[in-house]
N, C-alpha and C positions, 0 to 999 in steps of 0.2 A: 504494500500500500504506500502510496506516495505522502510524502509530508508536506507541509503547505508549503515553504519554501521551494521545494520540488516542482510545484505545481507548474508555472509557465513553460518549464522543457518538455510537459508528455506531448504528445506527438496529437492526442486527442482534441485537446486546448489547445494549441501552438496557434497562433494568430490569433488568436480568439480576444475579443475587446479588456480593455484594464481592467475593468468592471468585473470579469470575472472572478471568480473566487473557486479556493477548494477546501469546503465548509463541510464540518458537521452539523447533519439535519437537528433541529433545536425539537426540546420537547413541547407535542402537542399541543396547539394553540386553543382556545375557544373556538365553537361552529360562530358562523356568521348571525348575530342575533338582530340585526336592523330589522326595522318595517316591514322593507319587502321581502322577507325571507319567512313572515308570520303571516300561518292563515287568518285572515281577519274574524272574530268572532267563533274562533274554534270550528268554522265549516271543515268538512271532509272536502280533501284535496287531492282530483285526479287528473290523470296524462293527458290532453286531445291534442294532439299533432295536428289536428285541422283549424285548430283557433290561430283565425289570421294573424300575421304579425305588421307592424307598419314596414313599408319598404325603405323607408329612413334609418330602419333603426341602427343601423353602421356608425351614425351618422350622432345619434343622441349622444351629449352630453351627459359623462358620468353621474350626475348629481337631477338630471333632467328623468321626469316622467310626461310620458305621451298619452295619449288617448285614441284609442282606432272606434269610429261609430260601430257598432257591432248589438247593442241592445233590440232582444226582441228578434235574434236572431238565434238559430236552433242549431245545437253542436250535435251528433252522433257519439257517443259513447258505446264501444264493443271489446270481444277480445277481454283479457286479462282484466283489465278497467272495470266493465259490468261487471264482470264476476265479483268482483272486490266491492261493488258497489251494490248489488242485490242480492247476492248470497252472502257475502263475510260480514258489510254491515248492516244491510236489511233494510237498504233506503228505498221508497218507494217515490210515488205523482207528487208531486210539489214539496219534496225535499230540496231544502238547499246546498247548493254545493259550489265548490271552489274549479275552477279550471284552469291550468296553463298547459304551454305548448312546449317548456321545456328552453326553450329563445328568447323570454322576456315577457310574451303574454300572460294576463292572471284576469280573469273576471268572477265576476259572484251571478250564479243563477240559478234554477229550479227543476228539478225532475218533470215533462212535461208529460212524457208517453214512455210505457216499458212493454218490448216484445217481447219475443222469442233470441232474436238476433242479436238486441243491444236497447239501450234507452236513447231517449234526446232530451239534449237540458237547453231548456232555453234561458237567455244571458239575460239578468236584468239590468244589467249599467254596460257601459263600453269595457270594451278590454284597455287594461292600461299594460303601456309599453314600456317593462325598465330595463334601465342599460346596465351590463356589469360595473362593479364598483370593486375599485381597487385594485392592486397587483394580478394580473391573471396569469397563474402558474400552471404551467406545462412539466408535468413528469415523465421521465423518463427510468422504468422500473427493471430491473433483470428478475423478476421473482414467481417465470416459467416454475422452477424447481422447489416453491414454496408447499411446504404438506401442513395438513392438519389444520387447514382453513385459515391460514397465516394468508394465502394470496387474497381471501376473501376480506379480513380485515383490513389489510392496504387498499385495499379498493374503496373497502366502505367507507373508513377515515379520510381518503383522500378526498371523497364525497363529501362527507362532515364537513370536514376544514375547507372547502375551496377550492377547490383545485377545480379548470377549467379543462386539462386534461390530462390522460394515463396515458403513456406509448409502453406496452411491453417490449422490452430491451434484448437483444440477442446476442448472450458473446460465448465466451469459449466453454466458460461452467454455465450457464444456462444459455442454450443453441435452441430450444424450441417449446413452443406453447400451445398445448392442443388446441382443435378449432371449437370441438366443444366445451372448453372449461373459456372460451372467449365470450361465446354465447351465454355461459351461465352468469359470466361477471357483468356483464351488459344487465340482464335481469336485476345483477344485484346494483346497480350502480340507480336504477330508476328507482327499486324500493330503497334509497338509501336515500335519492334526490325528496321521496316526498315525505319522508321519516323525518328532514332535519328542515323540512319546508325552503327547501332551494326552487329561487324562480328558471334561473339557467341550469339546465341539466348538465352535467358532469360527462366529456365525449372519451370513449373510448377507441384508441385510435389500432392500427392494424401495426402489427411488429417491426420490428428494422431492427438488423445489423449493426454493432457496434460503431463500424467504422462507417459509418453512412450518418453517422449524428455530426461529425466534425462542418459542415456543411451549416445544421442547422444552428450549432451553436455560436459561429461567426456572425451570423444576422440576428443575433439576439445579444443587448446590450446589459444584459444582468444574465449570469448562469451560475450554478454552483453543482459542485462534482460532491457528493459525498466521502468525507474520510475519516476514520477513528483519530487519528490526529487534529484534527482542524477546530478554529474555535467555531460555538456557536453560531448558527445561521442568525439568530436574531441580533449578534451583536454588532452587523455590520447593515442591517437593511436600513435602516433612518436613511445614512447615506445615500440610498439607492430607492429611496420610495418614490421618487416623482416618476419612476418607469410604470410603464401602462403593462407589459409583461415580463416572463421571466422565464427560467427553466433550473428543475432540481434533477440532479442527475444522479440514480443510486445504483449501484453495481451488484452482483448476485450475491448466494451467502460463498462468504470464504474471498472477498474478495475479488475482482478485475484478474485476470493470467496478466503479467508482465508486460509479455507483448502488447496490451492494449495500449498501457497506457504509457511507455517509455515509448 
C-alpha cells in the first residue's frame, strides 16, 4: 500500500490534478437530513419513473426549487411498486401518497383506481423539481469479492450517505462481479433510496478495469484513493468544498497488487 507521500509517482494518479489526495475514507457521516430528503407528513413514498421531470433541470440552481404543472394528472403505478403499495401496506382509493422519479421529481397525491395490473394516483399539486445539493460523489468500489452481505452494506450506506454513484472496480484481487448479484444491488440500492427518503436515486454504474479509471480521474478536480496510511478524508474537504463533484476511490480487501498502483 502506498503512503501518502508516495502518492503523486503511482502510475494510477500521475497527472492527475493537485487537488488530488490519497486519503483514508473518514468514518461514517450522517444521511442527508434536509427538507427535500423528508416525506412530507409521513406519506408512503414510491418509485414512478414516468413522473415528468422539467427539461431545465441541468440547468437548476443548487439551492433552487422548480415547479412542473402536472396537478390532476394521473401517474400508473405497477411492478414491485403496487405490490408494496396494496399488499405490504394495504393502501387503497384515495390514499395519499408521495411520488418521485428518482431525478429530482416528488409530488403528493391520491390513490385514484386499483386493478389487477397496477393503480393510478392522481397528483394533487405540481411536481417540484430539486436539484442535487452539495458534493456529488462518484465511487469507485473493488468489492466483487465481498461475502457475507458486506457488498450489500457498501451499497446501502453508500445510499445512506450520498453518494450519486457506485462503479464496481476491476483489478487483479477482485477481476469480476456477477451479472446477477449486479441486478440484486440495483434492487437494493432503490429500497435503500426510499428507506432514507432520497429524492435523487443513487446510479449504479456497469464495471471497469483498473486501469481505465486513470482517464476519469484527470477530468475530475477532487479525487481521493483510499489508504490505511493516509489522514482523514474529512480533514482536508473544507478546502475543496466549492467542487460540485468528486471521486473516492477504494481498492479490494488485501489491498491494490503493486503493479497497479507503482
Amino acid at each position: 500500500m502506498l503512503s501518502s507521500a508516495a502518492f503523486s509517482s503511482s502510475p494510477l494518479l500521475r497527472g492527475a490534478p493537485l487537488r488530488t489526495r490519497h486519503l483514508l475514507l473518514a468514518p461514517p457521516a450522517r444521511a442527508h437530513g434536509g427538507a427535500a430528503s423528508r416525506a412530507r407528513g409521513g406519506l408512503p413514498r414510491f418509485h414512478a419513473p414516468s413522473l415528468p421531470s422539467s427539461k431545465f433541470r441541468g440547468n437548476i440552481s443548487p439551492v433552487t426549487e422548480m415547479d412542473v404543472t402536472l396537478q390532476g394528472e394521473v401517474i400508473r403505478i405497477q411492478g414491485d411498486e403496487f405490490w408494496h403499495m396494496t399488499r405490504v401496506l394495504r393502501l387503497g382509493v384515495n390514499d395519499k401518497v408521495e411520488l418521485f422519479n428518482g431525478v429530482g421529481s416528488l409530488a403528493e397525491g391520491f390513490i385514484h383506481k386499483v386493478d389487477k395490473g397496477g393503480s393510478g394516483v392522481e397528483l394533487l399539486e405540481d411536481a417540484r423539481i430539486i436539484a442535487p445539493q452539495g458534493i456529488q460523489w462518484h465511487v469507485f468500489a473493488a468489492f466483487g469479492t465481498l461475502k457475507g452481505g458486506r457488498a450489500d452494506w457498501l451499497i446501502e450506506k453508500c445510499t445512506e450517505l450520498g453518494a450519486s454513484s457506485v462503479t464496481p472496480l476491476l483489478t487483479e484481487r477482485c477481476h469480476t462481479i456477477a451479472e446477477n448479484r449486479v441486478d440484486r444491488l440495483q434492487r437494493l440500492v432503490l429500497a435503500a433510496v426510499k428507506q432514507c427518503q432520497r429524492i435523487h436515486e443513487m446510479s449504479l454504474k456497469s464495471p471497469i478495469q483498473i486501469r481505465h479509471l486513470l482517464p476519469v480521474v484527470s477530468q475530475s478536480k477532487l479525487a481521493f484513493l483510499a489508504s490505511a496510511e493516509a489522514p482523514p478524508l474529512f480533514s482536508v474537504l473544507p478546502e475543496s468544498s466549492i467542487e460540485q463533484s468528486g471521486l473516492l476511490i477504494i481498492g479490494p480487501e488485501g489491498g491494490n497488487a503493486n503493479p497497479e498502483l507503482h
